[in-house]
GUMAR-453738 format. One record per residue (C-alpha): residue in one letter; residue number from 1; x, z, y. Coordinates in Angstrom, 2 decimals, m for minus. Layout:
# residues N
<node><r>A</r><k>NUM</k><X>X</X><Z>Z</Z><Y>Y</Y></node>
...
END
This chain:
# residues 265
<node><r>X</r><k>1</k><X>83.75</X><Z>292.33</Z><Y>99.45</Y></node>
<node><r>X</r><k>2</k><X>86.64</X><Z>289.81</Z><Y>100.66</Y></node>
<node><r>X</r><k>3</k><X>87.13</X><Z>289.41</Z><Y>97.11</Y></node>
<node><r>X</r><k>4</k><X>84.02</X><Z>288.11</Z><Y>96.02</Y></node>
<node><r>X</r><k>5</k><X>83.10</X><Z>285.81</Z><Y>99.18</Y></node>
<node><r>X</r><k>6</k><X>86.59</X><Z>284.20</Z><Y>98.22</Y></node>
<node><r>X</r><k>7</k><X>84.83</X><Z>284.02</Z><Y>94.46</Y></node>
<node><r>X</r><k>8</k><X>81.66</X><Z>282.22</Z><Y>96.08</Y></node>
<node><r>X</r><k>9</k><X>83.85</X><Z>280.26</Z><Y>98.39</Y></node>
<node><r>X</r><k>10</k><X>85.49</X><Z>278.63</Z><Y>95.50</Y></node>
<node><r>X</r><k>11</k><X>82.72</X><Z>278.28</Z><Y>93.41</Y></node>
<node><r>X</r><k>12</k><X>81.28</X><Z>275.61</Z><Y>96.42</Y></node>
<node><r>X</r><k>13</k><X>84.26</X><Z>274.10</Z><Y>97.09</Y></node>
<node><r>X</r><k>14</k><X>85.60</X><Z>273.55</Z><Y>93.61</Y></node>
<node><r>X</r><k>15</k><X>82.86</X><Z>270.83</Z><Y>92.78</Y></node>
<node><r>X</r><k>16</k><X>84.00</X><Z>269.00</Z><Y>95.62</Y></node>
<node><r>X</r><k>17</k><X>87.56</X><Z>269.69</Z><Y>94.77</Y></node>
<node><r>X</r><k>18</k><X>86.97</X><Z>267.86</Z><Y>91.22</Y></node>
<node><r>X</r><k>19</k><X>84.94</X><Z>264.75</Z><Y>92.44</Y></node>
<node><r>X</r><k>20</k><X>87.91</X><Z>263.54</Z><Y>94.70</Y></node>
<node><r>X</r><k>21</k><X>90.52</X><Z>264.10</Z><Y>91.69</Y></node>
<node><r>X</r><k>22</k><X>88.37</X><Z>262.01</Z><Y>89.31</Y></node>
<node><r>X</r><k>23</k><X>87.66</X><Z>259.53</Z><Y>92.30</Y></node>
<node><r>X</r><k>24</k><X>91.23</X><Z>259.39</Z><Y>92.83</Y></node>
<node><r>X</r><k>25</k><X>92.09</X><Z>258.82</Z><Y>89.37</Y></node>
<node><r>X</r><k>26</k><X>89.34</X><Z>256.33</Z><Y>89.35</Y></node>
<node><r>X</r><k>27</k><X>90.83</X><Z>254.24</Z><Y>91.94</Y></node>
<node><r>X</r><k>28</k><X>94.23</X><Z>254.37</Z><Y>90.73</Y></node>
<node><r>X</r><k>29</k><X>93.01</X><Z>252.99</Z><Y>87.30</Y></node>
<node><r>X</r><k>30</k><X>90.89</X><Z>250.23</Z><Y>88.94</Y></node>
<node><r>X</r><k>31</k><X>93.74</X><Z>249.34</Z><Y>91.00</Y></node>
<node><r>X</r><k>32</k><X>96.17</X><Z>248.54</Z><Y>88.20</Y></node>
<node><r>X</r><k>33</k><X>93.32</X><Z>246.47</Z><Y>85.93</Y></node>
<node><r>X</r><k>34</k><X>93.00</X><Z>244.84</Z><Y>88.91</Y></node>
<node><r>X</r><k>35</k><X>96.64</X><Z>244.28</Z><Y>89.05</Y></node>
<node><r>X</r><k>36</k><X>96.87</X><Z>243.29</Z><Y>85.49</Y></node>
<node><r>X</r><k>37</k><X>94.13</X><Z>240.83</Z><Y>85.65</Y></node>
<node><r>X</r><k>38</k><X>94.35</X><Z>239.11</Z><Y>89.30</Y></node>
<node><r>X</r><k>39</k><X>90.96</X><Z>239.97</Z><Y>89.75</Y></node>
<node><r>X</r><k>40</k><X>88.49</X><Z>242.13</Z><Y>92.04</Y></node>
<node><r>X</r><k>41</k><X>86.98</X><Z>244.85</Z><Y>89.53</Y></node>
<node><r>X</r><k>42</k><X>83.75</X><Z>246.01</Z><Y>90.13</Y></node>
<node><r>X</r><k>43</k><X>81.81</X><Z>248.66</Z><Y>87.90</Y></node>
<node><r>X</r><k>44</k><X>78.09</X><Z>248.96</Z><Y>87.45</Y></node>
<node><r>X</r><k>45</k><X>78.50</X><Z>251.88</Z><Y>85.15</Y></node>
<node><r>X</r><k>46</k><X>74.86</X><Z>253.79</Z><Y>85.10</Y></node>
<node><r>X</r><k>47</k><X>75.40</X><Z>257.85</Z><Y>84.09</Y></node>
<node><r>X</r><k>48</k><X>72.45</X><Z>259.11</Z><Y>86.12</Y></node>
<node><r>X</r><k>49</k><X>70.23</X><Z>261.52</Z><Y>83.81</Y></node>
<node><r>X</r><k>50</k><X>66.47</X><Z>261.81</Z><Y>83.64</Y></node>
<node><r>X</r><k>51</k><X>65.73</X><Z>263.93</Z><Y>86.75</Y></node>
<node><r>X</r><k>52</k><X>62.09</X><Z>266.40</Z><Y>85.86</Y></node>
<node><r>X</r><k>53</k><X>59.65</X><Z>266.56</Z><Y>88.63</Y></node>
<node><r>X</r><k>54</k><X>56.39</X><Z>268.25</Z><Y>87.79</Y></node>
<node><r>X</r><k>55</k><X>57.12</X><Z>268.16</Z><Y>84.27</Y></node>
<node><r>X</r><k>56</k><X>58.01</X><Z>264.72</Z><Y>84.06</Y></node>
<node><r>X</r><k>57</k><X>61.41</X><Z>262.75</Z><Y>83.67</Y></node>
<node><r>X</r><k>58</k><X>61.66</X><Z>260.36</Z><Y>86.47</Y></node>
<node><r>X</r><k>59</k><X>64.68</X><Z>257.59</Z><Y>85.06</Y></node>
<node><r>X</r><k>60</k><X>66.96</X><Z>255.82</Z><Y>87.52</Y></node>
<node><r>X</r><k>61</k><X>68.25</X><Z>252.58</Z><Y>86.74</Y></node>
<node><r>X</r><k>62</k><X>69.66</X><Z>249.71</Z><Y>88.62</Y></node>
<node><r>X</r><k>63</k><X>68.46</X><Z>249.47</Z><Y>91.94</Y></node>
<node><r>X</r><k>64</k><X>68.30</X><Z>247.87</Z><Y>95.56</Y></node>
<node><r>X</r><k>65</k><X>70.94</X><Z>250.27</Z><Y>97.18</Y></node>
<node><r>X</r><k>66</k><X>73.10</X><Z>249.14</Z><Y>93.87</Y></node>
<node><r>X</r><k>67</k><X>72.70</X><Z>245.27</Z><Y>94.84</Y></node>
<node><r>X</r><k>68</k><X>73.56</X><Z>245.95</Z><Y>98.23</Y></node>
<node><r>X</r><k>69</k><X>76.68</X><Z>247.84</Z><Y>97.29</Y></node>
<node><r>X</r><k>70</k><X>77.51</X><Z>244.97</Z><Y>94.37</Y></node>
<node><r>X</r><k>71</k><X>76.51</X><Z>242.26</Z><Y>96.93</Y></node>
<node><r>X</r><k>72</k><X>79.03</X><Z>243.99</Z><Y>99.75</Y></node>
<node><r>X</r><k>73</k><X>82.05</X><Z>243.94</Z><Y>97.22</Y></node>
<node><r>X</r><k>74</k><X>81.24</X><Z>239.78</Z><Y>96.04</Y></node>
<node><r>X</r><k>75</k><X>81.69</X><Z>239.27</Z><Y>99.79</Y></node>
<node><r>X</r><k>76</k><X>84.72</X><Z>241.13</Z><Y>100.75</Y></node>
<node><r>X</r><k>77</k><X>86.30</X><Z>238.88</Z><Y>97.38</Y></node>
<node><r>X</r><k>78</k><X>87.94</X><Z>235.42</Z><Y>98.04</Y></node>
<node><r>X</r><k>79</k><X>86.56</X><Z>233.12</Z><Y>96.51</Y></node>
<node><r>X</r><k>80</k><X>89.24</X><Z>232.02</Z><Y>94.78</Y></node>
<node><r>X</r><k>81</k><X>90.12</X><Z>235.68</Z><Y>93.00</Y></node>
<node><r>X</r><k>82</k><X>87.78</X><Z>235.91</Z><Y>89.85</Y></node>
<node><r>X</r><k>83</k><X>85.51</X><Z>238.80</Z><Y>89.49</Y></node>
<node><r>X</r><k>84</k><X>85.48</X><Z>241.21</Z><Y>86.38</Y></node>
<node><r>X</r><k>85</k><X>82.31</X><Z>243.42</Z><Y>86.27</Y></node>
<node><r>X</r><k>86</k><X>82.22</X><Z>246.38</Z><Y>84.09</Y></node>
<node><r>X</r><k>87</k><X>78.46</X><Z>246.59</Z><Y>82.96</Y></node>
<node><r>X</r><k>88</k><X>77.13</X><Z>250.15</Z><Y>81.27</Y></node>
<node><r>X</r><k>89</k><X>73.47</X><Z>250.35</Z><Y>81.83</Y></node>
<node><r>X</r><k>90</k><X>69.52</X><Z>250.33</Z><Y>80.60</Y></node>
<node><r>X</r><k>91</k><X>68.77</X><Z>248.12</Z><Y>83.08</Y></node>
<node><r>X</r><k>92</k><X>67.14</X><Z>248.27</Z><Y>86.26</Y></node>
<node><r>X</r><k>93</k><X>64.72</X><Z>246.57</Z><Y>88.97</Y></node>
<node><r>X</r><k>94</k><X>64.07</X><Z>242.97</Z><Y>88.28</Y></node>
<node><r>X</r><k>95</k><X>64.49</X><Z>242.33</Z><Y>92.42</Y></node>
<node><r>X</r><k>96</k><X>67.60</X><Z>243.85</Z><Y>92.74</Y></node>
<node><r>X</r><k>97</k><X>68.68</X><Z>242.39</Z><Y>89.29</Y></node>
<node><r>X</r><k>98</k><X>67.86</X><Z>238.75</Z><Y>90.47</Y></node>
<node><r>X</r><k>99</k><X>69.84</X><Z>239.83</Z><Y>93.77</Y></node>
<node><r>X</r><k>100</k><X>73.14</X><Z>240.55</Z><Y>91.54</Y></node>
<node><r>X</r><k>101</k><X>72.78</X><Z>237.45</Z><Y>89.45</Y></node>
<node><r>X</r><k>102</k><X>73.02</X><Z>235.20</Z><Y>92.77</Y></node>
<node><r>X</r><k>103</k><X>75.52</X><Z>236.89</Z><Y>94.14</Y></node>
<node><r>X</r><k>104</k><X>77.47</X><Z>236.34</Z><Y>90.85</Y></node>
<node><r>X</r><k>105</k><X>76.06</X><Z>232.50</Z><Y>90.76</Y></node>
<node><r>X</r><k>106</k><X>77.30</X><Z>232.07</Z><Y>94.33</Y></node>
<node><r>X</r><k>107</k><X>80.98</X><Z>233.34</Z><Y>93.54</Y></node>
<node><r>X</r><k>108</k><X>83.09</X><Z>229.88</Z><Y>92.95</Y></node>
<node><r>X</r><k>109</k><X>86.02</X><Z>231.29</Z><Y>90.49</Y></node>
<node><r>X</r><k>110</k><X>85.50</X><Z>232.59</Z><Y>87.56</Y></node>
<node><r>X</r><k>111</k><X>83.30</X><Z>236.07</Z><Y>86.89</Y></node>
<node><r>X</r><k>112</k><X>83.87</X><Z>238.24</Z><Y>83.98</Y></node>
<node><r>X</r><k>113</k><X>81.18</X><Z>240.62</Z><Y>82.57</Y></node>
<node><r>X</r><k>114</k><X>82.48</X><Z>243.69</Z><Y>80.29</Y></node>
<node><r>X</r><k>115</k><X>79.81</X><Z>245.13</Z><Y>77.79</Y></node>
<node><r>X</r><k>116</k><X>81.81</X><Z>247.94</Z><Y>76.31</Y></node>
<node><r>X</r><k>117</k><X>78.43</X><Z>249.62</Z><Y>75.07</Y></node>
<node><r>X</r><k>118</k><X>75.72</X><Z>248.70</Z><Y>75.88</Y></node>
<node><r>X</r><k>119</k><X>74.05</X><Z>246.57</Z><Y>79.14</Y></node>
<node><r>X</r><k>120</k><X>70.39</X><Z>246.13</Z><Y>77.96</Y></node>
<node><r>X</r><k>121</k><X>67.49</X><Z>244.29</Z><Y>80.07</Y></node>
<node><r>X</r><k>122</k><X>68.33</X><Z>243.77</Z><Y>83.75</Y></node>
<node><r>X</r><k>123</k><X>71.91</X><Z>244.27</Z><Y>82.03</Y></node>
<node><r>X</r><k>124</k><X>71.62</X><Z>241.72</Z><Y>80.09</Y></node>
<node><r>X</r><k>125</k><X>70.61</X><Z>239.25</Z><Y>82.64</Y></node>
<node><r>X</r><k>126</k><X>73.95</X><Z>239.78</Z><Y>84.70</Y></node>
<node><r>X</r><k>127</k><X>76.02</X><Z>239.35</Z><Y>81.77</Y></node>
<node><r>X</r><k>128</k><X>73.91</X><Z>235.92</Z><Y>81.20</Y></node>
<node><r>X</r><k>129</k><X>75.03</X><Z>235.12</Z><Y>84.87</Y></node>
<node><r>X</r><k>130</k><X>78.79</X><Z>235.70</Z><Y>83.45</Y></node>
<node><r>X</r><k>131</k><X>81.21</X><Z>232.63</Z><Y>83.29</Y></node>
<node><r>X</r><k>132</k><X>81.86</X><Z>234.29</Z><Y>80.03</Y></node>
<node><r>X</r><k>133</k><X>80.90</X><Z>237.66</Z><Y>78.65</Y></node>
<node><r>X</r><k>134</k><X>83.49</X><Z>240.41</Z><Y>77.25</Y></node>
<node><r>X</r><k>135</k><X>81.38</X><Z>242.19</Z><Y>74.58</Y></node>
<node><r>X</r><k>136</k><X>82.91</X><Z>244.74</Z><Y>72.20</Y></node>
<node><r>X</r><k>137</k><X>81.92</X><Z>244.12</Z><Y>68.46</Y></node>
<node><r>X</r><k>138</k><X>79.43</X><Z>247.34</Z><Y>68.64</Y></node>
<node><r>X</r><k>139</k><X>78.47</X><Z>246.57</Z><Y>71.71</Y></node>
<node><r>X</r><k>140</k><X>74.31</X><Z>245.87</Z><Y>72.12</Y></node>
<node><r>X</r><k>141</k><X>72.56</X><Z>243.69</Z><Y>74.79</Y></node>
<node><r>X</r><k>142</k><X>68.65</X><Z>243.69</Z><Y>75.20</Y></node>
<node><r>X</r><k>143</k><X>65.48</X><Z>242.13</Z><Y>75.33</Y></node>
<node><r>X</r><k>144</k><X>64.48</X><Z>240.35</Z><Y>79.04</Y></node>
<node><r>X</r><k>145</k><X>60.55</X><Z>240.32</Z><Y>78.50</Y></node>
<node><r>X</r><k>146</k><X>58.69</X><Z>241.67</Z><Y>80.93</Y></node>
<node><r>X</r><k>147</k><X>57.21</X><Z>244.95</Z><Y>81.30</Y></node>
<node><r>X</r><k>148</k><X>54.28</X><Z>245.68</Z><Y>83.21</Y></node>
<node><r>X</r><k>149</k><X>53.20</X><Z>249.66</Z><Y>83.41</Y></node>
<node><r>X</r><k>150</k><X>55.35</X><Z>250.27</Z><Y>80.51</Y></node>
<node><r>X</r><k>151</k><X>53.89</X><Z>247.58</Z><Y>78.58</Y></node>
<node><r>X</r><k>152</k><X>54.99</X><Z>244.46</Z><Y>77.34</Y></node>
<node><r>X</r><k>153</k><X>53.48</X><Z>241.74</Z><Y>79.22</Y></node>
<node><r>X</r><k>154</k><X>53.74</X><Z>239.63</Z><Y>76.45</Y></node>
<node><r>X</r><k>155</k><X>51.22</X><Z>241.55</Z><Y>74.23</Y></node>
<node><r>X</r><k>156</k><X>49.13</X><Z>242.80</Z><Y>77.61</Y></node>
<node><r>X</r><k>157</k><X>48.54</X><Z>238.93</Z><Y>77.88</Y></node>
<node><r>X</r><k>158</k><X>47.61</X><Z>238.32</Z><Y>74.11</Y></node>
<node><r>X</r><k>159</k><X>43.78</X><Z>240.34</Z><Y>75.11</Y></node>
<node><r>X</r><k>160</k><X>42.39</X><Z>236.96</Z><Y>75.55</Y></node>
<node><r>X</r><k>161</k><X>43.18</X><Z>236.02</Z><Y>72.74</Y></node>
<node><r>X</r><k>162</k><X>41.47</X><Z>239.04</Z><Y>71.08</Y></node>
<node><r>X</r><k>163</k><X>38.38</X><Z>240.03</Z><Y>73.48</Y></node>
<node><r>X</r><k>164</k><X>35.99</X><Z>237.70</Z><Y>75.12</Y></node>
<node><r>X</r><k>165</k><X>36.06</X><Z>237.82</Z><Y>78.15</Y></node>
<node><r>X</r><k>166</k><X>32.81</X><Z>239.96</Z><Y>78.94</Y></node>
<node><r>X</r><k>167</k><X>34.32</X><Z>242.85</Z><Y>77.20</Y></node>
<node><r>X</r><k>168</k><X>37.32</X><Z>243.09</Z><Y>79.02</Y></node>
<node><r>X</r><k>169</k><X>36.99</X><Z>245.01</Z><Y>82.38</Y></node>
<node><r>X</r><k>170</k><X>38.42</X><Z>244.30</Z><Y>85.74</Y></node>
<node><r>X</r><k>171</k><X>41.65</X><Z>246.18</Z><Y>85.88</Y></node>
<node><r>X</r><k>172</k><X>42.70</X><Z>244.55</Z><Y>82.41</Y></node>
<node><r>X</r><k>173</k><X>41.74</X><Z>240.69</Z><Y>83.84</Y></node>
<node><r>X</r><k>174</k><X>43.89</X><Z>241.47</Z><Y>86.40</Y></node>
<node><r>X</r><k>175</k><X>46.86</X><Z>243.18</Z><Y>84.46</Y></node>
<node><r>X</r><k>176</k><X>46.01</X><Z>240.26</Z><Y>82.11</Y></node>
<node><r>X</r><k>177</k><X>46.73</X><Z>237.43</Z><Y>85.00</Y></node>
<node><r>X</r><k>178</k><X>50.26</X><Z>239.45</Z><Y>86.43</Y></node>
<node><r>X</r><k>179</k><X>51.67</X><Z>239.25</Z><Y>82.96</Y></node>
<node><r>X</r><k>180</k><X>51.07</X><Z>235.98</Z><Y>82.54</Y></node>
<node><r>X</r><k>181</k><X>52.61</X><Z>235.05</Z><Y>85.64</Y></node>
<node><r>X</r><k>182</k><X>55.69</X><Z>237.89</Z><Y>84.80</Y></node>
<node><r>X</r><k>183</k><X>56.04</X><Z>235.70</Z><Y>81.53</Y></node>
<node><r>X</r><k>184</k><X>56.67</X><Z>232.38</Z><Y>83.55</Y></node>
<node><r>X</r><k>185</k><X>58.67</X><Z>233.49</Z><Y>86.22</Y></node>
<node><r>X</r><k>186</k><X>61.12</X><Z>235.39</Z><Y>83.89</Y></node>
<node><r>X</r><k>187</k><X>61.56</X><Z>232.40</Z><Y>81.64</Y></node>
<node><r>X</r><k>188</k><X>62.13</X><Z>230.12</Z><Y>84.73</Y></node>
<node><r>X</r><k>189</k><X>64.70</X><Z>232.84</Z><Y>85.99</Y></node>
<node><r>X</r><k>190</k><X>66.53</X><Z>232.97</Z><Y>82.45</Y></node>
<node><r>X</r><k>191</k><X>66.62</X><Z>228.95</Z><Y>82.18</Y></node>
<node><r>X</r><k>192</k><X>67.70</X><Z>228.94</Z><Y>85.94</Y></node>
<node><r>X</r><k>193</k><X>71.04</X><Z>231.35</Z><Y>85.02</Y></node>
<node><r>X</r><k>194</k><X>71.70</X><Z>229.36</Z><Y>81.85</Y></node>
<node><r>X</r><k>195</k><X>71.61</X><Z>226.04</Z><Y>83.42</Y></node>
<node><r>X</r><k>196</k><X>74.05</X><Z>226.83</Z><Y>86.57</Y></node>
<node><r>X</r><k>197</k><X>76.29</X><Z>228.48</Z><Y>83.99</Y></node>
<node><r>X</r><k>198</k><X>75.54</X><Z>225.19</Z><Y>82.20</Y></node>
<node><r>X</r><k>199</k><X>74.93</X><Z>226.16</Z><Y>78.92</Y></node>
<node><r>X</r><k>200</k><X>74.22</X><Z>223.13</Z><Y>76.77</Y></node>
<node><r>X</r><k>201</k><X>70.73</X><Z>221.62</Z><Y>77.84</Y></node>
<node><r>X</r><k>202</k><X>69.51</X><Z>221.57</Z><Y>74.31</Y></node>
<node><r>X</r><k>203</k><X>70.89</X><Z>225.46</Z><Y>73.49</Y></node>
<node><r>X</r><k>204</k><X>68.00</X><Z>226.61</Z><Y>76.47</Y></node>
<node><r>X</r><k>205</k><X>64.88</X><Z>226.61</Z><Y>75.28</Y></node>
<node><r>X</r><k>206</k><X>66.39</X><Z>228.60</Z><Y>71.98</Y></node>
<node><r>X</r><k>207</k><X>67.94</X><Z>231.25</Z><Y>74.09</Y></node>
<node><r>X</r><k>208</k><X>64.87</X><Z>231.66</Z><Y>76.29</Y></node>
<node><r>X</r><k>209</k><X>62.30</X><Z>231.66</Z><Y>73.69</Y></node>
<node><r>X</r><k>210</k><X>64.56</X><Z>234.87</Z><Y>71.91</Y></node>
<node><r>X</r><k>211</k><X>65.15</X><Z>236.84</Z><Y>75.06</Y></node>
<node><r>X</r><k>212</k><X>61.64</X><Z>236.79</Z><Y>77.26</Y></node>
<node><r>X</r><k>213</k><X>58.82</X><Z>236.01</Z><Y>74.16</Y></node>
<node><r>X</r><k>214</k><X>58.64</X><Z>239.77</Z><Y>73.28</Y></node>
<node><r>X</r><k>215</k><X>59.23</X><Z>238.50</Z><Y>69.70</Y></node>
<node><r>X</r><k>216</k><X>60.60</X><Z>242.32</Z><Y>68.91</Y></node>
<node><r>X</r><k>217</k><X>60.07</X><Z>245.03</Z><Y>71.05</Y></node>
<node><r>X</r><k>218</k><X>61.86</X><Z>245.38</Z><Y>74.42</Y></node>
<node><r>X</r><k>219</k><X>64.14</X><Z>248.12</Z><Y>72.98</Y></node>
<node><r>X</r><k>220</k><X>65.46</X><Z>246.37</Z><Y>70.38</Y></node>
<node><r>X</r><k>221</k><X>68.43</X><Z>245.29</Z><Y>70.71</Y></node>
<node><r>X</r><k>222</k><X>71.11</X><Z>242.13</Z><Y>70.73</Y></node>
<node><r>X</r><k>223</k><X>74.09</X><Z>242.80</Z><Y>68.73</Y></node>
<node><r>X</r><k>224</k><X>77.40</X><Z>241.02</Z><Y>69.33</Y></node>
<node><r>X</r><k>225</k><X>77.02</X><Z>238.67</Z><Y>66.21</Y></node>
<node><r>X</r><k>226</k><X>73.22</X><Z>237.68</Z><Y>67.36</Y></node>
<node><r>X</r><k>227</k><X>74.23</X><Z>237.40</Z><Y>70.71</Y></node>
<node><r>X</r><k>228</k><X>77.57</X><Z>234.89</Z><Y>69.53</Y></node>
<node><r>X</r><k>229</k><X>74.95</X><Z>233.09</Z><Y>66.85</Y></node>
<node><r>X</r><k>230</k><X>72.15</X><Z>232.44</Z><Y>69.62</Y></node>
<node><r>X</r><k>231</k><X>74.83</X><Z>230.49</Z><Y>71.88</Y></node>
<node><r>X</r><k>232</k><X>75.66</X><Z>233.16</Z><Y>74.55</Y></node>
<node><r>X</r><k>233</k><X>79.56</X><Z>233.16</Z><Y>75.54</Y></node>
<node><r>X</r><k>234</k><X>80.42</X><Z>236.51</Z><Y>74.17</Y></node>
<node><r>X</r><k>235</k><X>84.14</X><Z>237.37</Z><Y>73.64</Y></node>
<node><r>X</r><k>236</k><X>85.14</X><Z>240.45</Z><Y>71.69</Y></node>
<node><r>X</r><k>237</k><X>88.03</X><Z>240.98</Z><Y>73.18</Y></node>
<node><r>X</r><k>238</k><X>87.64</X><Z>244.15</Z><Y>75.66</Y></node>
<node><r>X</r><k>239</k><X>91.24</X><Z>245.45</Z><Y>77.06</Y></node>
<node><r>X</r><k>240</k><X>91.41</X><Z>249.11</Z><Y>76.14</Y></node>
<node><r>X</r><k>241</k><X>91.88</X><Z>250.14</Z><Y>80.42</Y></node>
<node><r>X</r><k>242</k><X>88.25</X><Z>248.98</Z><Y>80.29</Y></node>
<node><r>X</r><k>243</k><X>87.00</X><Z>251.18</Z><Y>77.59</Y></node>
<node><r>X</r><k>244</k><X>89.15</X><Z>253.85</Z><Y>79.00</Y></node>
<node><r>X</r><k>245</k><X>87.50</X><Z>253.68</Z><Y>82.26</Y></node>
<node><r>X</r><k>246</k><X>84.41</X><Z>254.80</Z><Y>81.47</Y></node>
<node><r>X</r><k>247</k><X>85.72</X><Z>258.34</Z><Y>80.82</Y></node>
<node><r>X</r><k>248</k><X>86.11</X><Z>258.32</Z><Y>84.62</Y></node>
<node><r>X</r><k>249</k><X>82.79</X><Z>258.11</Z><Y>85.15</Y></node>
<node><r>X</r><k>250</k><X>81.31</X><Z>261.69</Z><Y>83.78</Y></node>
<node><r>X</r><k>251</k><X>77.35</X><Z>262.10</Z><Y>84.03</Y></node>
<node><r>X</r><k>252</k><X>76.29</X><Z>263.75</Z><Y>87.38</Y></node>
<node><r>X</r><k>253</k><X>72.56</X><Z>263.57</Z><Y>88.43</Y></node>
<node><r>X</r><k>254</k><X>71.93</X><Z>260.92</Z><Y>91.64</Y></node>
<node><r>X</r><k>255</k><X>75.67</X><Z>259.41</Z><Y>91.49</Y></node>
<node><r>X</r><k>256</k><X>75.78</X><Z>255.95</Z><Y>92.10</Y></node>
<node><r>X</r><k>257</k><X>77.01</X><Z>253.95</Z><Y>89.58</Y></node>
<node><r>X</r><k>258</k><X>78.49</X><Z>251.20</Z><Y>91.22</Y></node>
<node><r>X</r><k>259</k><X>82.11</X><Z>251.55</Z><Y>92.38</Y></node>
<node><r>X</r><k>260</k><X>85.01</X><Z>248.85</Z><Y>93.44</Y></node>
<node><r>X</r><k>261</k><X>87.30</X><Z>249.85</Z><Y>95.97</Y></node>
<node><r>X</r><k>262</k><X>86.06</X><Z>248.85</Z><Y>99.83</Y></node>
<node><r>X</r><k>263</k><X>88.46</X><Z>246.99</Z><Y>101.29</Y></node>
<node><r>X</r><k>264</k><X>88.86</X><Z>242.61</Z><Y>102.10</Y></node>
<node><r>X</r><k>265</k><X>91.57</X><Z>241.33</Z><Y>99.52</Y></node>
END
């Protein structure tokens, strides 16, 4: 009987056992990239899994508690110690998105995105608010068209163009009218990045037109040499501690995927 409560004791605490060696590991490897590069490292690596309710797969992506957590670690940074941010994600919630790309903007030296795999929509539009962007040669970046209940905006606002009005019924008119106003605002918010990173003036409008027209569908995606041919700053050069990293960071349902250690450098 002692035997076996021992067993179940174990098999609780052994979980918790294993999540503060890999965190310790973790902040031992952060802590000598950071070392090696000068910089405060900051990882928005996104393992959370589709979680079932009911039947259905509920996915998590980049969030408002994220922002908060990625806002919190810009501000404990000097601002004259560059930032590196390790980026591993399907993207996320454009208001918590938009919250990461000014804290990024605000951040006087230089910031540093890594795209070891992949960092599509909302991940794509932090790496665009990136000094310069570290992308591995099979490395993808996405689309940063709207999407409005699943749907591209782009085509949701195209109806008009295909019904008169009198056949089209009230809830489409006014799905019809948000995507239209999605469109604009996401094209002024990609323009506003590219300018305070001050792309060339006349490289904008290119750029823009590619990433928020819905030209191909939202999932396909940006490969290093279209990203390097449309203007964006992408480097291939990814240090291997960076790639190496991301073995620290094993899938486990509701983890948080932004880490940096807390403390004022």
């Amino acid at each position: 009987m002692i035997a076996l409560v021992s067993f179940l004791i174990f098999l609780l605490i052994w979980p918790l056992v294993q999540a503060q060696i890999v965190q310790g590991r973790r902040i031992a490897f952060i802590r000598m990239i950071e070392r090696q590069r000068g910089t405060r490292l900051i990882t928005l690596i996104d393992r959370r899994r589709r979680a079932p309710i009911f039947g259905f797969s509920f996915q998590e992506f980049i969030d408002i508690e994220d922002a908060e957590e990625i806002l919190r670690a810009i501000r404990l940074t000097p601002a004259s110690m560059p930032i590196d941010l390790v980026i591993h994600t399907p993207g996320g919630i454009e208001l918590a998105v938009e919250q990461i790309v000014y804290g990024l903007l605000s951040h006087p030296a230089k910031v540093t995105v890594f795209v070891p795999h992949f960092a599509l929509s909302g991940g794509t539009m932090l790496a665009l608010a990136a000094d310069e962007i570290r992308m591995d040669r099979q490395a993808l970046l996405g689309r940063l068209d709207p999407q409005i209940l699943g749907l591209p905006a782009v085509s949701i606002a195209k109806i008009n163009e295909r019904k008169v009005p009198k056949d089209i019924d009230d809830q489409t008119i006014a799905l019809i009218d948000v995507s239209q106003k999605a469109i604009v605002q996401t094209r002024e918010l990609v323009e506003k990045i590219l300018l305070a990173n001050e792309y060339p003036k006349k490289e904008i409008p290119k750029i823009v037109a590619v990433l928020t027209e819905g030209r191909a569908t939202h999932d396909e995606p940006i490969t290093f040499d279209e990203a390097r041919d449309l203007g964006l700053r992408v480097n291939p050069d990814i240090p291997v501690a960076i790639s190496e990293l991301l073995r620290l960071y094993p899938p486990r349902k509701g983890a948080s995927p932004v880490y940096y250690i807390p403390s004022r450098y």
